[in-house]
C-alpha positions in Angstrom: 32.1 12.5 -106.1 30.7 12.3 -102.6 28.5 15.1 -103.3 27.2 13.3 -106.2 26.6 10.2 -103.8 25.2 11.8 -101.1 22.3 13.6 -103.6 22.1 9.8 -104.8 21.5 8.1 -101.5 18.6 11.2 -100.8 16.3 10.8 -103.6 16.4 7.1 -103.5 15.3 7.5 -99.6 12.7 10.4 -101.0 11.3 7.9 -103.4 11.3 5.0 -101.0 9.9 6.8 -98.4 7.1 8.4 -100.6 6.6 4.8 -102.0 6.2 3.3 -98.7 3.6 5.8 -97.4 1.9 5.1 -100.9 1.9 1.3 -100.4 0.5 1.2 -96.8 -2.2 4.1 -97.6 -3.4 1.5 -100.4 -3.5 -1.2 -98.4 -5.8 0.7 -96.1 -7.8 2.2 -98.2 -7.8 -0.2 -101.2 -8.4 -3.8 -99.5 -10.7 -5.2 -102.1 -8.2 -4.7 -104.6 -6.0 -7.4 -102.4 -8.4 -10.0 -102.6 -7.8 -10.1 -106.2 -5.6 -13.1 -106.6 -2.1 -12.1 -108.4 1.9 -12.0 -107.8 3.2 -10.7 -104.3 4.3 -6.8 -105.4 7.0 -5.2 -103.4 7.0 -1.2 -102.5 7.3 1.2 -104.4 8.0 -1.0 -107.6 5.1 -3.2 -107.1 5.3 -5.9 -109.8 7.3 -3.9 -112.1 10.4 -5.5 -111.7 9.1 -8.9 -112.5 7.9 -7.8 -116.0 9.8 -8.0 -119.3 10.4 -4.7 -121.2 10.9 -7.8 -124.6 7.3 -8.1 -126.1 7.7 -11.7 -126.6 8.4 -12.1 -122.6 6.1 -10.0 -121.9 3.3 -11.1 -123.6 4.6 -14.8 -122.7 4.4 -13.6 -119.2 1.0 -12.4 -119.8 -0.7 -15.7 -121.2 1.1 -17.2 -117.9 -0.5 -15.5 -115.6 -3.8 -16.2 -116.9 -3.2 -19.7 -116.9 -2.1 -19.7 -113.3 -5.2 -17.6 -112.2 -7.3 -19.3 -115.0 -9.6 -21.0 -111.8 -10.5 -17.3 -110.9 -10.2 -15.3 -114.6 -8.8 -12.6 -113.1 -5.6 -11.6 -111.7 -4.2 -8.7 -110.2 -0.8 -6.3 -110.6 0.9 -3.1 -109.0 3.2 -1.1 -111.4 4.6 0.9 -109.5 1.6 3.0 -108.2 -0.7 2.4 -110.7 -3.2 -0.6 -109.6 -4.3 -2.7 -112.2 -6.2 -6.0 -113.0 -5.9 -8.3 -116.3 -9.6 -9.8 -116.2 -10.7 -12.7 -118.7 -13.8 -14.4 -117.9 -16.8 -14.1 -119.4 -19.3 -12.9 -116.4 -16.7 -10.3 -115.4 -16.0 -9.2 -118.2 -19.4 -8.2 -119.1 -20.2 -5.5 -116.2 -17.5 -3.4 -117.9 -18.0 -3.7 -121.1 -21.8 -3.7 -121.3 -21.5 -0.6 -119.3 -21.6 3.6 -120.8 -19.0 4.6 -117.8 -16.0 2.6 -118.2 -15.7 3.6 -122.2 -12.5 5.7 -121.5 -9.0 4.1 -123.0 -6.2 3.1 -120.3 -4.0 6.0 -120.0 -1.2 3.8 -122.2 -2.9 4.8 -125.1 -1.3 8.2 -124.8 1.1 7.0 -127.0 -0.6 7.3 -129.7 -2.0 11.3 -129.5 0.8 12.4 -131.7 -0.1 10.3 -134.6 -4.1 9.8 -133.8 -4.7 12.8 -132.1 -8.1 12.2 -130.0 -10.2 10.1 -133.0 -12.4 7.5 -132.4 -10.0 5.3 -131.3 -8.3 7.1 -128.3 -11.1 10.1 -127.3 -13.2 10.0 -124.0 -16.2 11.4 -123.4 -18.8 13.7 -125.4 -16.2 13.7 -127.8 -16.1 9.9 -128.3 -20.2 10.0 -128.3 -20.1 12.7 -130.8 -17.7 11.3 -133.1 -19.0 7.6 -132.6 -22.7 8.7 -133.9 -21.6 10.8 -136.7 -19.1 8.4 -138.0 -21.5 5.1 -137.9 -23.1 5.7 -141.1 -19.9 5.6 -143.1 -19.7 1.9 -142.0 -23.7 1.5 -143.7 -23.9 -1.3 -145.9 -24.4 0.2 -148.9 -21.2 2.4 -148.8 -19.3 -1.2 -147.4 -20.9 -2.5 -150.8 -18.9 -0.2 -152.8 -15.4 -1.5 -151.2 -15.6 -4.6 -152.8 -14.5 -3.2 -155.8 -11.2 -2.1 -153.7 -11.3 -5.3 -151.9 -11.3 -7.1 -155.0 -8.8 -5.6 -157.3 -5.9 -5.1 -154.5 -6.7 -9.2 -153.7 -6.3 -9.4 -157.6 -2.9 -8.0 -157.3 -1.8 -9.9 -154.3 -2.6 -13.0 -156.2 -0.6 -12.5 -159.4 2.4 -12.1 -156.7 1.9 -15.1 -154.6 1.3 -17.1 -158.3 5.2 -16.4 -158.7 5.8 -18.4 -155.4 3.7 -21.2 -156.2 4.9 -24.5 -156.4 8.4 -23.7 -155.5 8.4 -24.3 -151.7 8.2 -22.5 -148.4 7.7 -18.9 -148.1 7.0 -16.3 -145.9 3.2 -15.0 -146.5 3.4 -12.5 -143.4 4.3 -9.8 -145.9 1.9 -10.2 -149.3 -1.0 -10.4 -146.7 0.2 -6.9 -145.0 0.6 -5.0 -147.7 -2.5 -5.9 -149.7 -3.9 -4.7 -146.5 -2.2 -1.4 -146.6 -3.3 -0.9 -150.2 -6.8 -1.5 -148.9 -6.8 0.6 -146.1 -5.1 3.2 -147.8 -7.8 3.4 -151.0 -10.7 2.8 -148.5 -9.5 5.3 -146.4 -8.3 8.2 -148.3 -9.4 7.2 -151.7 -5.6 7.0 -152.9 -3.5 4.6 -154.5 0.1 3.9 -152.4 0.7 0.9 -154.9 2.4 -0.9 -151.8 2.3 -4.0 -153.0 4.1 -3.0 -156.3 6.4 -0.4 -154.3 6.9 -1.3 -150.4 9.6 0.8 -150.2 7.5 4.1 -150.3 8.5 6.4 -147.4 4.8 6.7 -146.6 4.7 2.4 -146.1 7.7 2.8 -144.3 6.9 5.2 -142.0 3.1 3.7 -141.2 5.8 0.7 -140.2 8.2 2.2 -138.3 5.8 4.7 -136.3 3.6 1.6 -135.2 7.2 0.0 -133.7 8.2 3.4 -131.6 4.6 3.2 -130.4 5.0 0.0 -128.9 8.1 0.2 -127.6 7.7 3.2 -125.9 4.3 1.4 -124.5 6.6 -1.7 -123.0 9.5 0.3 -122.0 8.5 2.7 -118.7 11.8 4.6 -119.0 10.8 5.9 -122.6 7.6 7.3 -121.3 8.7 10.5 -120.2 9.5 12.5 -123.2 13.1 13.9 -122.7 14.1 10.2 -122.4 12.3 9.1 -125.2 14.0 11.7 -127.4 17.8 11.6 -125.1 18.2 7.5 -125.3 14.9 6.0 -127.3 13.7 6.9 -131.0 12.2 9.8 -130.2 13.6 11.6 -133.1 13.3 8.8 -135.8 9.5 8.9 -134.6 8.6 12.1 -135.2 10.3 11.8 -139.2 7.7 8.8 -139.7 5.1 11.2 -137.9 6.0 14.2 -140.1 5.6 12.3 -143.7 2.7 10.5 -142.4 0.8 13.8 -141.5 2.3 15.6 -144.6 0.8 12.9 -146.8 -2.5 12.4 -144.9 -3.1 16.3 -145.0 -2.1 16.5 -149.0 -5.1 13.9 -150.0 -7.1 15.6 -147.7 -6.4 19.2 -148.6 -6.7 17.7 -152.3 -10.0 15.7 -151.9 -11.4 18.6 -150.3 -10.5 21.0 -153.1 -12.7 17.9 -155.3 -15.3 17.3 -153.3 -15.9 21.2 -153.6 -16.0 21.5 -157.2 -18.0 18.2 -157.5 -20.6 18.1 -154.8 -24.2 18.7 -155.2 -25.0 20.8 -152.0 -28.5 19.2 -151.5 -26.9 15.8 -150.9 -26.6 14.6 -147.9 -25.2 11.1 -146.0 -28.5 9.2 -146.1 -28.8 9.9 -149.4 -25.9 8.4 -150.3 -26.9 5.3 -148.5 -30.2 5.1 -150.1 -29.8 6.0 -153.7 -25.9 5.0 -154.3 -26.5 2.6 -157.1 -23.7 0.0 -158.0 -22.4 1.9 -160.9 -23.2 5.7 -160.2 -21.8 8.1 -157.5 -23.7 11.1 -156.3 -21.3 13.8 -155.5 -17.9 12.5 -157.0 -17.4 12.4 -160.7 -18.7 9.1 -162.4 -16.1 6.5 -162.3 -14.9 7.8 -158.6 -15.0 5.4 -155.4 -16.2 6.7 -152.4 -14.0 6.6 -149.4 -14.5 7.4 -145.9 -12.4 10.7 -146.1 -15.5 11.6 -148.6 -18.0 10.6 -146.1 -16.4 12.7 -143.1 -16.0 15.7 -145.9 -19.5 15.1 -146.1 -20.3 15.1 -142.9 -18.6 18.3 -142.4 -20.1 20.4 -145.5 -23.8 19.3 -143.6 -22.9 21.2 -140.1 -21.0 18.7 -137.8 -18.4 21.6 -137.8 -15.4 19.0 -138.4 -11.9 20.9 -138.5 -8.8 19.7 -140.9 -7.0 18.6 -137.6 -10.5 16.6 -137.0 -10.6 15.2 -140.3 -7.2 13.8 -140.4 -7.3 12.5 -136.6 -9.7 10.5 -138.1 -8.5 9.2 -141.4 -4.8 8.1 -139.6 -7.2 6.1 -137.0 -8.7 4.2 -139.9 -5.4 3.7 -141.5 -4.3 2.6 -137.9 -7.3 0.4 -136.8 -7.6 -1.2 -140.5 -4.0 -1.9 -141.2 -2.4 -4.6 -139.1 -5.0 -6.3 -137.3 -6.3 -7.3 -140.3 -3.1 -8.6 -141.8 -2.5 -10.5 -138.6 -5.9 -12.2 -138.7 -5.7 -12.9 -142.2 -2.4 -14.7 -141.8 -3.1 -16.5 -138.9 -6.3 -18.1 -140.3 -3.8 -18.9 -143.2 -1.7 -20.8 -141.5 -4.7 -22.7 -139.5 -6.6 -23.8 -142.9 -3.1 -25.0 -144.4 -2.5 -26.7 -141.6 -6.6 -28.9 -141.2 -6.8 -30.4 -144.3 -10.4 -31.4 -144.2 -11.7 -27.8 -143.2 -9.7 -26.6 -146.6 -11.3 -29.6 -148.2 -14.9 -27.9 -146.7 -14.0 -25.0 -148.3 -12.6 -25.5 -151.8 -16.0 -27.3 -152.3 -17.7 -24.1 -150.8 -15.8 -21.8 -153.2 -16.7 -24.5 -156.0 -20.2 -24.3 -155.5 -20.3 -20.1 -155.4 -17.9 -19.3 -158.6 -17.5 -23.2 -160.0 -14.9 -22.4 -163.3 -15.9 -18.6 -163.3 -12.6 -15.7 -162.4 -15.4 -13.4 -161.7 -14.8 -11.6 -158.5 -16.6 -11.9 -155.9 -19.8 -9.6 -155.0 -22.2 -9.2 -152.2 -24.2 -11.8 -152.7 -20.8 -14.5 -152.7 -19.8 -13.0 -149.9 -22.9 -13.7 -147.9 -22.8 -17.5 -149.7 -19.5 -17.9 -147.8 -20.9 -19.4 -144.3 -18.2 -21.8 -143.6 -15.6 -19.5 -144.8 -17.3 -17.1 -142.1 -16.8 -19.8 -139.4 -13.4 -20.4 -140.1 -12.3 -16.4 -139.8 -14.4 -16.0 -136.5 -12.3 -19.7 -135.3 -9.3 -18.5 -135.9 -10.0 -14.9 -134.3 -10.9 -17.1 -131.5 -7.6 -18.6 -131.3 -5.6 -15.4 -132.3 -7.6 -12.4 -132.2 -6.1 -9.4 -133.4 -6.0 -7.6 -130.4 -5.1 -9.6 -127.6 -5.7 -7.2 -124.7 -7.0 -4.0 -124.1 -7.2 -1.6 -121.1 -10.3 0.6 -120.0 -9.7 3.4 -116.9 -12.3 2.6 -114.3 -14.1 6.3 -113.9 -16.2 5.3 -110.4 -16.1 1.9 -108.7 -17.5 -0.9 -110.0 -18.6 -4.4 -108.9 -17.3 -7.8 -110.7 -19.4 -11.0 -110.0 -19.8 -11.7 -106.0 -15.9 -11.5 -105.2 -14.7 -8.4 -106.7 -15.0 -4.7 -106.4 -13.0 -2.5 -109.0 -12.2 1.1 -107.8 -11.9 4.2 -109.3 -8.7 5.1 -111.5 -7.9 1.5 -111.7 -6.5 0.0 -114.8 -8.8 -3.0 -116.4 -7.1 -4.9 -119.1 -10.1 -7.2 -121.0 -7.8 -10.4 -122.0 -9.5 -12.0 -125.4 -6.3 -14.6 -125.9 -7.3 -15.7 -122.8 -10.7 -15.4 -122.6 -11.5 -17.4 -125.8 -9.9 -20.3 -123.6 -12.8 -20.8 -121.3 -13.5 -24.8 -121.4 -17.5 -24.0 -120.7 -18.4 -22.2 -123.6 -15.3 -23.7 -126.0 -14.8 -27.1 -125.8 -11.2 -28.7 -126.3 -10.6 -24.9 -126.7 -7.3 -25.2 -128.3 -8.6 -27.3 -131.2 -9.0 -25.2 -134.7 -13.0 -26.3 -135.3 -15.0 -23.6 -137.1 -18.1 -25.9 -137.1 -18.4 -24.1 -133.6 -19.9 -20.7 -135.4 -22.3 -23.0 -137.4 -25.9 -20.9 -136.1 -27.0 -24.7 -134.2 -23.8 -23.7 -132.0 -23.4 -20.6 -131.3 -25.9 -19.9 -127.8 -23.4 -19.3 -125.6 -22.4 -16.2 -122.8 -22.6 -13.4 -125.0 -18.9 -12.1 -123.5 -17.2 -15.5 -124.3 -16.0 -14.1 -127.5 -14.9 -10.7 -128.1 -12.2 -10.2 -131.3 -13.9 -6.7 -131.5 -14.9 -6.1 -128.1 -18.4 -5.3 -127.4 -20.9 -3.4 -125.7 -21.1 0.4 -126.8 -17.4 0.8 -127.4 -16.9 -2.2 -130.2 -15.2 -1.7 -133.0 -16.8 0.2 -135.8 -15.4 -1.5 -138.6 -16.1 -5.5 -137.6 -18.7 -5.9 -140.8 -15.7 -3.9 -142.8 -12.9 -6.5 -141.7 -15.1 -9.8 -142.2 -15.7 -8.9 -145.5 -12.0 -7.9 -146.3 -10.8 -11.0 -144.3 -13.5 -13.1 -147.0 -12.5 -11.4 -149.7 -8.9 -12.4 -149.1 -9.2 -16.0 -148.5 -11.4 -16.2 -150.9 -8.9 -15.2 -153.6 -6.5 -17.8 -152.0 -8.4 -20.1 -151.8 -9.6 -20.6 -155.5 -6.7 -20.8 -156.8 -4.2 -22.1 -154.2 -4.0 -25.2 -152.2 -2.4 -23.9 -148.7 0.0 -26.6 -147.2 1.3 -25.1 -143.8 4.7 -25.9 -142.9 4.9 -25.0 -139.2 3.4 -26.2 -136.0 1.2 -24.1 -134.4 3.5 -24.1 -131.8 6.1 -22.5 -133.5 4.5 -19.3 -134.7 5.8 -17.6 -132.1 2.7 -14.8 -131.8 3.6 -11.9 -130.2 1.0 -9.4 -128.3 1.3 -5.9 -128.4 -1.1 -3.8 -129.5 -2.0 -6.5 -131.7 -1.3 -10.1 -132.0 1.0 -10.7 -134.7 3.4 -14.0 -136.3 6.7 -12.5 -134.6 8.9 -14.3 -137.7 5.9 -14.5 -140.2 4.2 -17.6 -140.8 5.4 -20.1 -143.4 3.4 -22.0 -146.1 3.6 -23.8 -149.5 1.1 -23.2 -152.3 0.1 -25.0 -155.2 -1.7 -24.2 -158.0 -5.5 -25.7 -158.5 -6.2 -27.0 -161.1 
């Protein structure tokens, strides 16, 4: 027993020690990084002790630091030896993300490699550059013109299902938004049908659930991130299940789209011409009757030279199924709740939705989806008020100045703060009022890094034109048949920020039926 004490008492005066010398190096040779405002860090642990390893706190924690520091927008913390500072004003914002050198991910999102690999999403570098310029043609408008179909028919669905809770009170609408989502994402994607909206006990819809939890727990909890702890006391094991029948299925469509797109494809075809001839009702290298999806357009990409592996392939489809699942959900929902609870902006809309279909249950096309201007403001509103991803971190990769005050140096963590930043009283008046009449054109000249729901500069998100029209599509469906009554405050939602913002209990609302 004393042996075991004594060994004790040594590493903790090892680790103290080594922290120590850590703490006064920094303060020598990192002294702009103290005149960043921020809570007083201790050694060794720096501010770590004084954050929640709960998402809720934390994220609660979050939003209160930026208020204190809300005079200078950006605020500093130590964790542990890791520098890093939560920035959310527009002007110092914009030097990073208008920048082509501070595009790699924090090192947090290492996390994610087993599921994601090194797609889009999480790769640095030549790769990222690569990847980012072969993929942006399967985002081209005419292939997005063919996902209205998908948009369309799952909205359908989720519909018929929310007609059987109509007119009978409160309910939860958290989960009908999600997993009309996942069945988008999922046809979209990989071109195949989960059905889970009709089965949302699938192991594949659980698994894309359960995996995204593990993530961000592991994230939040610094004791998980080593991996024999994450495996001796976390869900290390339960993770790597959801992993397994999330690869097994992502690598059966592939393997079986593949063996499809073989037999099917025209070998003089190439991407462009799929953008330029793809008519509404024909396909070019799939079957007639066949939707494309982007798994088709990155087997396409591979048969013309780009030298994509199977492990590249489906690093690439389980991004989009990760970027395209939940965020969208979450914004859907939250804009949701916002129009059921501003009667008058619903009012704006029903009449909008009146003028574009009138009596007709047509659904809705390109050209009603471009007719849907207040609709438009009202999503980009409530992405102001909760944007789908609340934070994200980018690794500084040489020193970089912010404004007159600041200097950022290398290998610190910067975390871009959009709940935060949306707040700013000189571009958003009365910030915390719900008024989409501030995306009419007449109002929108403001700093173009006051409003970032999907980032900006070279490393914005790929799909924003893909999740506006889904978001439309959506609402739209709602709308014309539903009146939306919210029946919680704001206040109550209770949004937590992880990865993404999200209703922590759902978000509750009453519907009736339009006449």
């Amino acid at each position: 027993m004393a042996a075991v004490l004594l060994i004790l008492v040594l590493a903790a005066t090892l680790v103290a020690v080594f922290g120590v010398s850590w703490y006064l190096k920094n303060k020598r040779t990192h002294p702009d990084f103290d005149k960043i405002p921020g809570p007083r860090p201790i050694p060794v642990l720096g501010n770590a002790h004084q954050l929640s390893p709960d998402a809720k706190r934390f994220y609660n924690q979050l939003v209160g630091y930026c208020n204190e520091y809300a005079d200078s927008g950006i605020f500093k913390l130590l964790l542990c030896c890791q520098p890093c500072v939560c920035i959310y004003r527009a002007d110092l914002v914009e030097p990073l993300l208008n920048s082509s050198k501070h595009m790699d991910k924090a090192d947090e999102y290492r996390f994610l490699h087993p599921w994601l690999g090194t797609g889009l999403l999480t790769s640095t570098g030549n790769k990222w550059r690569i990847r980012r310029k072969l993929l942006t043609p399967t985002f081209h408008f005419k292939i997005l013109h063919d996902f209205i179909g998908v948009f369309n028919d799952q909205a359908d669905v989720m519909v018929k299902k929310l007609q059987k809770v109509a007119d009978k009170g409160p309910f939860n609408v958290f989960p009908y938004i999600t997993l009309c989502a996942l069945d988008i994402i999922c046809e979209t994607a990989m071109g195949r049908h989960v059905n889970a909206q009709g089965n949302s006990d699938s192991d594949y819809v659980q698994a894309i659930n359960k995996i995204t939890v593990h993530i961000l727990l592991r994230m939040r909890r610094p004791w998980y991130w080593p991996d024999f702890l994450f495996y001796l006391l976390g869900p290390g094991r339960e993770h790597d299940r959801c992993l397994k029948t999330l690869h097994s299925f992502t690598s059966k469509v592939i393997m079986e789209r593949s063996e499809a797109f073989r037999q099917s494809r025209s070998q003089q075809t190439t991407i462009e011409d799929i953008m330029k001839g793809r008519g509404d009702d024909e396909t070019v290298y799939l079957e007639k009757g066949k939707r494309l999806a982007f798994l088709d357009m990155l087997l396409c990409a591979s048969a013309e030279g780009h030298h994509l592996s199977f492990e590249d392939i489906r690093e690439e489809v389980d991004t989009f199924m990760f970027e395209g699942h939940d965020t969208t959900a979450a914004a859907i929902t939250f804009c949701t709740h916002l129009i059921g609870d501003h009667p008058h902006v619903q009012d704006k809309l029903h009449e909008e939705m009146d003028q574009i279909f009138g009596d007709s249950d047509r659904p809705a096309n390109m050209k009603d989806l471009k007719e849907m201007k207040y609709l438009e403001c009202t999503v980009k509103e409530a992405l102001r008020l909760f944007p789908s991803v609340p934070f994200f971190g980018r690794s500084i990769t040489e020193d970089v100045k912010l404004g007159d005050q600041y200097t950022l140096k290398k290998d610190t963590t910067a975390v871009i703060v959009p709940v935060a930043l949306h707040l700013d009283e000189r571009y958003f008046p009365d910030p915390y009022k719900f008024d989409p009449d501030r995306f009419l054109p007449e109002n929108a000249n403001r700093h173009p890094y006051s409003y970032i729901p999907f980032s900006a500069g070279p490393r914005n998100c790929i799909g924003q034109r893909f999740a506006l029209m889904e978001e439309k599509v959506m609402l739209s469906s709602m709308l014309r048949k539903f009146d939306i009554i919210s029946t919680q405050r704001r206040e109550d939602l209770s949004p937590i920020g992880e990865l993404i913002l999200r209703p922590q209990f759902g978000v509750d609302v009453k519907l009736k039926s339009r006449k």
